[in-house]
C-alpha positions as CSV (number, residue, x, y, z in Angstrom):
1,X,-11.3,-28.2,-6.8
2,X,-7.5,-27.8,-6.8
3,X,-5.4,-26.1,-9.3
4,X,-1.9,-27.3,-9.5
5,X,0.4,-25.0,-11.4
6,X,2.1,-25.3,-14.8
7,X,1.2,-24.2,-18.6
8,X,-2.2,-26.4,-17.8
9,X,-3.8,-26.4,-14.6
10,X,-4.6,-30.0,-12.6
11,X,-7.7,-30.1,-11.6
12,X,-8.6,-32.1,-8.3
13,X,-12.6,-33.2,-7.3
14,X,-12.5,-34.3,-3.7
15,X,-15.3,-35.7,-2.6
16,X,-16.1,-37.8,1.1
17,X,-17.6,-41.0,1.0
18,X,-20.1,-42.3,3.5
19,X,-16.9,-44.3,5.1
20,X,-14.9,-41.2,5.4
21,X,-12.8,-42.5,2.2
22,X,-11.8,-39.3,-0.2
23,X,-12.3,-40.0,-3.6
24,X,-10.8,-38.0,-6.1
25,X,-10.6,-37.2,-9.9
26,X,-8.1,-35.5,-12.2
27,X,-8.2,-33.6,-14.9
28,X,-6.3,-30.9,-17.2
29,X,-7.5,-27.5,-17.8
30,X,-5.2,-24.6,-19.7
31,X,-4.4,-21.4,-18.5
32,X,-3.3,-18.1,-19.5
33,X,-0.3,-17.7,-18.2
34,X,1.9,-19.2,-15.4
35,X,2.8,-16.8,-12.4
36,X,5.9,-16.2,-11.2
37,X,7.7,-16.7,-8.1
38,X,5.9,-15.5,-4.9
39,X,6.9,-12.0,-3.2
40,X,5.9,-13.1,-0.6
41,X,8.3,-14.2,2.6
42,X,6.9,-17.6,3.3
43,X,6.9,-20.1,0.6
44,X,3.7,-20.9,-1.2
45,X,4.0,-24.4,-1.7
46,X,4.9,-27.2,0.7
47,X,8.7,-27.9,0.0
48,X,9.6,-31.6,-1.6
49,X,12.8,-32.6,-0.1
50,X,16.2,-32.0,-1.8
51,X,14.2,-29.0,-3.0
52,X,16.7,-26.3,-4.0
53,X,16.2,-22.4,-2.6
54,X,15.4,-20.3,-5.3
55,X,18.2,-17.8,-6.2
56,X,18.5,-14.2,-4.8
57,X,16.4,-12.0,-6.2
58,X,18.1,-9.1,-8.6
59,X,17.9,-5.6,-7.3
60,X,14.7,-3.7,-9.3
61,X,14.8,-0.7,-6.9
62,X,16.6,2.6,-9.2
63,X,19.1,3.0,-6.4
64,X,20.0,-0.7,-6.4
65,X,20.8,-1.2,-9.9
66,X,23.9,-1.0,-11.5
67,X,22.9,-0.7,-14.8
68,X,20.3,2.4,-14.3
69,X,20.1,5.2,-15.3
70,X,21.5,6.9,-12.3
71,X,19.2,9.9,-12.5
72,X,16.2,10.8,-11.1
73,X,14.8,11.3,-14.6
74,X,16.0,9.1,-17.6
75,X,16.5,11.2,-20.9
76,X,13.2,12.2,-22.9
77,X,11.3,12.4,-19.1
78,X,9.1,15.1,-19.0
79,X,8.0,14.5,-15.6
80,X,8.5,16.9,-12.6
81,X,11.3,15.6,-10.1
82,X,10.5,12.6,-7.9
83,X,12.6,10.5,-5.7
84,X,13.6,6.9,-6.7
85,X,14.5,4.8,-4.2
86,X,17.0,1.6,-2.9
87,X,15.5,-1.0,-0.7
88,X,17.1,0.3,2.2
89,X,14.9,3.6,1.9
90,X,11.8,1.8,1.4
91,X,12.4,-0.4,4.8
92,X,13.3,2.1,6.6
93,X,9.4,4.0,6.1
94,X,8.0,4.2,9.8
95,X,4.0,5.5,10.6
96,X,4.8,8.4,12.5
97,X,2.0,11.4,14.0
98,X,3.1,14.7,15.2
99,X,1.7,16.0,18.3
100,X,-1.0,18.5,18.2
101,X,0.5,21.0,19.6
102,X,-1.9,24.8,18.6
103,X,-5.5,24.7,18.1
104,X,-4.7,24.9,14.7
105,X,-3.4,21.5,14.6
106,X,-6.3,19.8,16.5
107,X,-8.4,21.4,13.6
108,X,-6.7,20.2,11.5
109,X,-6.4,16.4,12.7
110,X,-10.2,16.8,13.7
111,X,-11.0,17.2,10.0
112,X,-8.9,15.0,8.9
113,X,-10.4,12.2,11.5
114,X,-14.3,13.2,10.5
115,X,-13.6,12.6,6.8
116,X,-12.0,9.6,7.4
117,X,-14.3,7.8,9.7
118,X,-17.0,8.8,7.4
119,X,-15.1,7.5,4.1
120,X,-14.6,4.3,6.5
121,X,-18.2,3.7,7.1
122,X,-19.3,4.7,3.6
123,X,-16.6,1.8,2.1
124,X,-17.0,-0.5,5.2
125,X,-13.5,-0.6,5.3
126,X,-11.7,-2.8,8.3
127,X,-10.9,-1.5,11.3
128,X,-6.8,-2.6,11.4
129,X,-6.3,-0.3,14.3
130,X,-5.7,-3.5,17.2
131,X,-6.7,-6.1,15.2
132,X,-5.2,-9.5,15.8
133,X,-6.3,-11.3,12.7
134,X,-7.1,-14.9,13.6
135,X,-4.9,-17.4,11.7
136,X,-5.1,-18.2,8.6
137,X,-5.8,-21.6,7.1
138,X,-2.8,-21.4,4.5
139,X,-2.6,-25.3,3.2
140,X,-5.8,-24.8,1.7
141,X,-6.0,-21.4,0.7
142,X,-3.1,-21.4,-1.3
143,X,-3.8,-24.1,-3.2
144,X,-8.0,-24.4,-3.3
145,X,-9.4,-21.9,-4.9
146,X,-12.8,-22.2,-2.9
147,X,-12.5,-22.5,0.4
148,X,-16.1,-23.0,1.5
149,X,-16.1,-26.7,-0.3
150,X,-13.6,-27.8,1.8
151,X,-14.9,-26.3,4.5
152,X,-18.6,-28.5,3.6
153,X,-15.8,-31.5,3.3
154,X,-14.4,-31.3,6.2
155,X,-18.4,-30.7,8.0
156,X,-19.1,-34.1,6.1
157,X,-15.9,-36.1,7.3
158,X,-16.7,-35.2,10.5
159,X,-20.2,-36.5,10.8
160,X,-19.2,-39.4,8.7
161,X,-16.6,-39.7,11.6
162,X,-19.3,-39.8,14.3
163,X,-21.7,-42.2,12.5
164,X,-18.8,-45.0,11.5
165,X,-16.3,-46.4,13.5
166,X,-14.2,-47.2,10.5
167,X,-13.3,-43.5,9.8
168,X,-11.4,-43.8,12.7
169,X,-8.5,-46.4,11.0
170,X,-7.6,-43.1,9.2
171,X,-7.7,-40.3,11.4
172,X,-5.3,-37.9,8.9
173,X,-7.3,-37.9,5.6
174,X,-5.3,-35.8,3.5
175,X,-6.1,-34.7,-0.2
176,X,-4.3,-33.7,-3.0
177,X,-3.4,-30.2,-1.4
178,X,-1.0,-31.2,1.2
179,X,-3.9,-30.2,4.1
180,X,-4.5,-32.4,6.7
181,X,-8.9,-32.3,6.7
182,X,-8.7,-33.8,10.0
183,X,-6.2,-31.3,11.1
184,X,-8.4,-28.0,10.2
185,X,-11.6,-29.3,11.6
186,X,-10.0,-28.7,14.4
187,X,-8.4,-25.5,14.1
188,X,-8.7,-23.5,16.9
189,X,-9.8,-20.2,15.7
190,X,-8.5,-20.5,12.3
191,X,-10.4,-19.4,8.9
192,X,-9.8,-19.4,5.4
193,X,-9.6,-16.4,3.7
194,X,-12.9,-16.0,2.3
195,X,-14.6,-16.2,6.1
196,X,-12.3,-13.5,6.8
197,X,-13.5,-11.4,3.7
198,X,-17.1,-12.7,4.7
199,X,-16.4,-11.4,8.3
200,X,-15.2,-7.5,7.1
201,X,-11.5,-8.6,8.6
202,X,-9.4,-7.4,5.8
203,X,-10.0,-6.3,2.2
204,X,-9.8,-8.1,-0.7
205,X,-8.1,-6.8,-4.0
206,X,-11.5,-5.3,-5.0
207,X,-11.7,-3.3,-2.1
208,X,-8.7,-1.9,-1.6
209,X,-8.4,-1.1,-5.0
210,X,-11.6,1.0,-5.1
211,X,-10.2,3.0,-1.9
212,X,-6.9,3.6,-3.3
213,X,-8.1,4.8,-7.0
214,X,-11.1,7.1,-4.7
215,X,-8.1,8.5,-2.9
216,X,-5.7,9.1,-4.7
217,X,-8.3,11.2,-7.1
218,X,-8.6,13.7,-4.2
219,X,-4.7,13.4,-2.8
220,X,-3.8,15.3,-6.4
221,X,-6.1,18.6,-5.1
222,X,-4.3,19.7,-2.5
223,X,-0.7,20.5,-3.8
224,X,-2.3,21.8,-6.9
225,X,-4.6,24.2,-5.0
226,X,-1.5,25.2,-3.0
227,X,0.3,25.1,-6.1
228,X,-2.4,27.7,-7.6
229,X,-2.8,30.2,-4.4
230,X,1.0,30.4,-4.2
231,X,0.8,31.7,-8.1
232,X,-1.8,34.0,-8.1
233,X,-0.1,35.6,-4.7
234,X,2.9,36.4,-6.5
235,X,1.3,37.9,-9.5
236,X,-0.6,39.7,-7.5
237,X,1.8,41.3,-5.1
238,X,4.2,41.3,-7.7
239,X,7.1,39.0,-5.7
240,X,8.8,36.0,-5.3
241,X,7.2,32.3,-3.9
242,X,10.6,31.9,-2.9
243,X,10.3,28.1,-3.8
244,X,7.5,26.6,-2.7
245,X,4.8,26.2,-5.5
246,X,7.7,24.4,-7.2
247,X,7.4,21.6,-4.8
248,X,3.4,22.1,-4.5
249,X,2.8,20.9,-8.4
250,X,5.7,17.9,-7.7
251,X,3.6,17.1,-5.0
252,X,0.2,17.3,-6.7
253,X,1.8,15.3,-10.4
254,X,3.2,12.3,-8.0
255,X,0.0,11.8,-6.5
256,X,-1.7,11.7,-10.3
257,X,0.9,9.1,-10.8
258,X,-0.1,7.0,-8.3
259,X,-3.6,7.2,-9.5
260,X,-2.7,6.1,-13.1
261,X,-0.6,3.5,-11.6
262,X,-3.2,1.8,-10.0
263,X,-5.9,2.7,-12.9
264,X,-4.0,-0.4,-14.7
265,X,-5.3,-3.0,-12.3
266,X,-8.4,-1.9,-12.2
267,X,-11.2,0.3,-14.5
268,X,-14.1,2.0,-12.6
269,X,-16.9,2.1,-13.5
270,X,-19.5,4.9,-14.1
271,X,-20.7,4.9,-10.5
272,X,-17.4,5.5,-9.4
273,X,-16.4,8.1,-11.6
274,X,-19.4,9.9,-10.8
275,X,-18.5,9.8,-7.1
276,X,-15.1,11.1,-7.4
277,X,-16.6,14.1,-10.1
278,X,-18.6,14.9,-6.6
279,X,-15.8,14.7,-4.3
280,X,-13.1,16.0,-6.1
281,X,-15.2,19.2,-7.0
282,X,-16.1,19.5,-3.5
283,X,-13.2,19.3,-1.9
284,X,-11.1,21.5,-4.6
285,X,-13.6,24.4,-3.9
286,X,-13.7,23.9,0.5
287,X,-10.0,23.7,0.2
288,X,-9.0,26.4,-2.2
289,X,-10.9,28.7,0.2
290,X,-9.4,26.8,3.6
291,X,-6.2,28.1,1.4
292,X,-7.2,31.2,1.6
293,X,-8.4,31.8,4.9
294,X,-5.2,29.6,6.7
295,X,-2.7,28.2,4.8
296,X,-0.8,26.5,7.7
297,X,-4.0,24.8,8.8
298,X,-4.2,23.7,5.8
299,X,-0.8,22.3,5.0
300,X,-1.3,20.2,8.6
301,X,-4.1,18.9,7.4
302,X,-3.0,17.1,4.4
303,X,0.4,16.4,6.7
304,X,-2.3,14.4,8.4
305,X,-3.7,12.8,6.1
306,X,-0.5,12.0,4.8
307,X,0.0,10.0,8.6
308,X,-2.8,7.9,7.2
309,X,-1.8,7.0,3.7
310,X,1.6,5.8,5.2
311,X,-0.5,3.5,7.4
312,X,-3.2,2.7,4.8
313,X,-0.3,1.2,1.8
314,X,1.4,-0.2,5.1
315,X,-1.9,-1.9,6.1
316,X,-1.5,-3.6,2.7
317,X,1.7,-4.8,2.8
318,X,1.0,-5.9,5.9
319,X,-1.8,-8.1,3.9
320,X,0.5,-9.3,1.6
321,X,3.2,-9.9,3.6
322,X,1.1,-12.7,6.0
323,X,-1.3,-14.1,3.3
324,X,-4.3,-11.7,2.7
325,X,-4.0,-10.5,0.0
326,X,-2.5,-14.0,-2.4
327,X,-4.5,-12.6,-5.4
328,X,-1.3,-9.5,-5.8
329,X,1.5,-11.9,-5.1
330,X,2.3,-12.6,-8.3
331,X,0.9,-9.0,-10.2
332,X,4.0,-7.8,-12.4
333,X,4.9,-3.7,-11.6
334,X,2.4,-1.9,-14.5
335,X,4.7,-0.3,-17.0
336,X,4.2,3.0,-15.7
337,X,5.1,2.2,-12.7
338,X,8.4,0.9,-14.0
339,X,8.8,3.9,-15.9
340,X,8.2,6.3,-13.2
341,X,10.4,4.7,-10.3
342,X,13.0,3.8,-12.8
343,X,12.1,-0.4,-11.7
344,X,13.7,-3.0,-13.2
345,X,11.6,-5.5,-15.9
346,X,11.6,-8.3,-12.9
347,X,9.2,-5.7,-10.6
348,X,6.6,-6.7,-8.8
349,X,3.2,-4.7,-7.5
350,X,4.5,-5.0,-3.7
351,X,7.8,-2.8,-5.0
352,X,5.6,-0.3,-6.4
353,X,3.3,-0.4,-3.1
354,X,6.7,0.3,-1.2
355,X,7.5,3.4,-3.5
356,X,4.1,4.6,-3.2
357,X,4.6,4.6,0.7
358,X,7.9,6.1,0.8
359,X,6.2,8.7,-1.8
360,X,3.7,9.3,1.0
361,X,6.0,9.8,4.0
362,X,7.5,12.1,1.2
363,X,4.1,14.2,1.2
364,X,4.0,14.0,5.0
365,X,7.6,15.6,5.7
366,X,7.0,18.0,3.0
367,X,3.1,19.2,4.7
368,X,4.2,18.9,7.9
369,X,7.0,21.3,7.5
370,X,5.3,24.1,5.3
371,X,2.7,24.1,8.1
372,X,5.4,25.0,10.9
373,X,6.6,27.8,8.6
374,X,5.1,31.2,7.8
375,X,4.0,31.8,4.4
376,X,6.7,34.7,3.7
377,X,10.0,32.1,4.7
378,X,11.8,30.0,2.3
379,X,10.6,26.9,0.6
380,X,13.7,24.6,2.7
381,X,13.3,22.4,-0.1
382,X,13.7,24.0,-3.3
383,X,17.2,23.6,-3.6
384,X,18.2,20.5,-1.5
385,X,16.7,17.2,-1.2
386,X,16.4,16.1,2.7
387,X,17.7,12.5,3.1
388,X,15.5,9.9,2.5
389,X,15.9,8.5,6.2
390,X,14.6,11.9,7.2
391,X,11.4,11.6,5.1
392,X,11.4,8.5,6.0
393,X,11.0,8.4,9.8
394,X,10.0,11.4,11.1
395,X,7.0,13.8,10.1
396,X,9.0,17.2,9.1
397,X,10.9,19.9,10.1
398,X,9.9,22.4,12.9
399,X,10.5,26.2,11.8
400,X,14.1,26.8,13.3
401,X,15.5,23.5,11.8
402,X,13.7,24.1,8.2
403,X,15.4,27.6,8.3
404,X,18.5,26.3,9.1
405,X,18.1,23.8,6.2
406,X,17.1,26.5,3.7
407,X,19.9,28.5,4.6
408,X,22.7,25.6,4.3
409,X,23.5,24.9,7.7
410,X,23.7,21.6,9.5
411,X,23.8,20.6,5.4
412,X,27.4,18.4,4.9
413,X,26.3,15.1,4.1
414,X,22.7,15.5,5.6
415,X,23.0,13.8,8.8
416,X,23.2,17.1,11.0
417,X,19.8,17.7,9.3
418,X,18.5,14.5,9.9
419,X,19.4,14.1,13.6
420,X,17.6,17.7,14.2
421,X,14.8,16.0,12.2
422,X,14.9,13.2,14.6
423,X,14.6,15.6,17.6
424,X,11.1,16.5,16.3
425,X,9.6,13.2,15.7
């Protein structure tokens, strides 16, 4: 059954004779609403000649826009600061791990690598880390929206092909779709998307969903619990944070963002709720004491798991980019979202999945940098932003740079600062 866009969907029934003939009905069924124009890089549809190219796509990134607001925070905002981004800053995101270099480090990434194999295993989530993903059978999964009948279609051309000579007169069935059946049967190695869903290849929007909306309920603790030891140290030895659980509750309200972000695509139910209650209250409790006992363990560790979110949303880009994931092509930005990032009304979910990513590299310079400090310097950060090429590609300041950035030097236009950043990555 094919559905052929439009304010009513065309419906195609393909069906193989015993002479390898397809038959085929049509029909009209309405739908909601007609999707938009795919994000995606390849074209959706099989282009008609003297087709002409869509036009360029307006800029919906805050940086990009002439008619933004030009601040970080519009009038009546209430939020903490946040960066907003142009689409130069959000290419220029790289996955990036810093060397363990004390044994404070490789407990830290040792941690960080038990919870996450465990989280894998619990979620049987897909192991990315090598994978060549076989290719995918795009004709018909863009355009059939249940691959396995075609896949019993093309099974039953082929026999019919075996058993009667006539099938062979017409070697390239094609149906309505624009696939050629004859074509795929003998695709070496491809699959549609559902046998790759079937297989555990990749996620589908279900399951990367339900890991995102887990996540992001326990990427919130940290920068508040920081946020909290930081406080209750100054009150009670009666001195200054000098900066930093400013940028610990910035931290801790972007990651809430992100959750409520993605809590408009999807609702969880009681089950899940139950298991974050569990988690969340676990992990604030182990890691308000992990505070405690060694803050700059601590900080390394979420700089860690930082490294993996930047993989994980670039994991699903990756998805989206070559086909996986067709079902968020399509998915307008939530108005949150919008709000937040300052996006234009034309954004789509894969801009917000870029500013999430940026946000995490964000959380990774910003870890990785109070863990190479001691807790009595400066907060390098409270007063200056560092370039967003800096957060960007490289994991964080070492302690002599951050110092030098806290006191102004190597400061001009940033790209002193961000060349000694390089030297680090």
């Amino acid at each position: 059954m094919v559905g052929i866009g439009g304010n009513s969907s065309l419906l195609c029934v393909v069906r193989a004779t015993p002479s390898g003939r397809v038959l085929a009905s049509m029909r009209t069924m309405p739908i909601l609403a007609t999707p938009g124009p795919s994000s995606r890089g390849f074209a959706t549809a099989l282009p008609t000649r003297g087709q002409v190219s869509a036009p360029a796509r307006k800029p919906v990134q805050a940086k990009d826009r002439a008619d933004g607001p030009g601040l970080r925070h519009p009038d009546g905002s209430y939020l903490l600061f946040h960066p907003i981004y142009s689409e130069h800053d959000l290419d220029s995101v790289k996955v990036v791990h810093r060397e363990s270099k004390t044994f404070g480090d490789k407990v830290a990434r040792a941690m960080c690598t038990a919870a996450r194999t465990i989280f894998d295993l619990a979620t049987r989530y897909p192991d990315h880390n090598g994978v060549k993903f076989p290719p995918l059978k795009q004709d018909v999964e863009k355009t059939v929206g249940l691959p396995s009948h075609l896949a019993a279609q093309v099974h039953k051309l082929k026999a019919a092909k075996n058993a009667d000579e006539a099938a062979s007169e017409s070697a390239a069935v094609v149906n309505r779709t624009g696939a050629d059946l004859g074509k795929l049967a003998q695709s070496d190695g491809a699959m549609t998307l559902q046998e790759m869903r079937e297989k555990r290849l990749c996620f589908g929007p279900d399951g990367w969903l339900n890991r995102i909306i887990f996540l992001e309920t326990i990427a919130g603790v940290p920068g508040m619990v920081a946020a909290t030891c930081r406080h209750l140290q100054s009150l009670r030895l009666m001195k200054r944070d000098k900066g930093w659980i400013h940028t610990m509750l910035e931290d801790a309200e972007n990651e809430r963002m992100h959750l409520l972000t993605f809590m408009e695509l999807a609702k969880p139910g009681w089950i899940a709720r139950t298991f974050a209650l569990l988690a969340q209250g676990v992990f604030y409790n182990f890691f308000f004491v992990f505070y405690l006992v060694s803050p700059r363990v601590a900080h390394r560790f979420v700089g860690v798991l930082e490294e993996e979110a930047v993989m994980t949303y670039s994991f699903i880009l990756d998805d989206l980019n070559e086909g996986r994931l067709p079902e968020w092509e399509n998915v307008r930005a939530p108005e949150i979202a919008r709000q937040y990032w300052q996006l234009s009304d034309d954004a789509m979910l894969v801009d917000v999945i870029r500013a999430v990513r940026a946000d995490e590299a964000t959380h990774r310079h910003i870890n990785h940098t109070f863990a190479s400090l001691e807790s009595t310097d400066p907060n390098p950060f409270a007063l200056r932003e560092p370039p967003a090429k800096m957060r960007a590609e490289t994991y964080g300041l070492e302690r002599q740079d951050a110092l030098e950035w806290a006191e102004g030097k190597n400061l001009d236009d940033g790209t002193t600062a961000a060349a000694a950043a390089e030297k680090t990555a």
